[in-house]
C-alpha positions, 0 to 999 in steps of 0.5 A, spaced: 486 483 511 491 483 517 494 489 520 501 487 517 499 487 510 496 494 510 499 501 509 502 504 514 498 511 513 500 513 519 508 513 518 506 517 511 502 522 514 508 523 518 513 523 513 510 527 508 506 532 513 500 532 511 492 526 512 494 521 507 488 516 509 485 522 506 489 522 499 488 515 499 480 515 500 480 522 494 484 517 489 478 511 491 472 516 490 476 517 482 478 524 485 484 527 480 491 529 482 490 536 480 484 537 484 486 534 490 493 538 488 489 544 489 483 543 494 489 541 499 495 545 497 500 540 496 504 541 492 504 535 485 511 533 486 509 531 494 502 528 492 506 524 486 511 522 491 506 520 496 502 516 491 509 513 489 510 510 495 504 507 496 504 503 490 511 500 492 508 498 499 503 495 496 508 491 490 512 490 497 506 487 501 503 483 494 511 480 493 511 478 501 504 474 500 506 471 494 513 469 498 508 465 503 503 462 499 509 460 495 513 457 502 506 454 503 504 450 498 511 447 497 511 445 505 504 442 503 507 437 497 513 435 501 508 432 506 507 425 504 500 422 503 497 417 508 492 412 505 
């Protein structure tokens, strides 16, 4: 996975102020937003934004590559075959 196609966790942490590489690694491990809510102190609307956020990039992220693949394999049948 290129750098382009990856969330920005940097420019969230920024945002929102708080280690969002962090959340992101809590929600893999299947830990709930109740306890992250409560092991770190943010508040459930913040973590409810932050997880909101993520998700929209990633539709964004997911459209864009189908965009390309789309783009791709149209340029690829509009090219004549040579026997």
């Amino acid at each position: 996975m290129t750098k382009m196609w990856q969330v920005d966790e940097k420019a969230l942490s920024k945002k929102y102020r708080t280690n969002v590489g962090r959340l992101i690694r809590a929600w893999k491990h299947g830990i709930t937003d109740q306890e992250i809510t409560v092991k770190t102190g943010i508040a459930p609307v913040t973590l409810h934004l932050i997880k909101q956020d993520i998700e929209l990039t990633h539709r964004h992220i997911r459209l864009a590559q189908k965009k390309l693949k789309l783009a791709k394999d149209q340029s690829a049948s509009l090219r004549p075959d040579f026997f």
